[in-house]
Structure formats: C-alpha cells, structure tokens
C-alpha positions, 0 to 999 in steps of 0.5 A: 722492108714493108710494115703492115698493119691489119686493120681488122685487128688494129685497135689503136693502142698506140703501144707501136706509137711509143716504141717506134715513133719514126714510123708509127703516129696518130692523126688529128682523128685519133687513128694510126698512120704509119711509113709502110716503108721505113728506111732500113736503118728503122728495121730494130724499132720496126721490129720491136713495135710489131713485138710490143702490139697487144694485137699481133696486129703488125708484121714486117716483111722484105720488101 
C-alpha cells in the first residue's frame, strides 16, 4: 500500500494526524509528514484518515 498526499490540497488540518497517528504527524514547523509506506497491518487507519481529510486530499493506493 502507498499513502499519497496532494499537497496542493493539503491544508494541514491534522484531521488524518489524529485517526492515524502511526502514519501521519506533524514536524517542528507545523507541516505534515507522513510513512508513504505504512505497513499493511496499518491499511484500516490509512484508510479511515484519508476518509476523515475535510480536503479529500489523501488516496491509498496498491503499491
């Protein structure tokens, strides 16, 4: 599995930060980070934080 972030679109909500903290964070600066690839096991938060982005700004794809 691959998490992608459009960054165009991302506005730094943190909304995926909470649901999925194993996969998404924030740096020093405020800006979000994330695993592009999370383990497997991570797939049902992977998926519910791109399900909880007010921007639609994530999608998980096969790898």
């Amino acid at each position: 599995m691959k998490v992608c972030v459009d960054r165009g679109k991302c506005q730094d909500h943190g909304q995926c930060v909470i649901a999925a903290p194993e996969i998404f964070r924030f740096d020093e600066n405020g800006t979000l980070e994330y695993e592009a690839y999370p383990d497997d096991s991570l797939r049902d938060i992977a998926e519910e934080a791109a399900d909880v982005c007010p921007e639609q700004a994530i999608t998980i794809v096969e790898s």
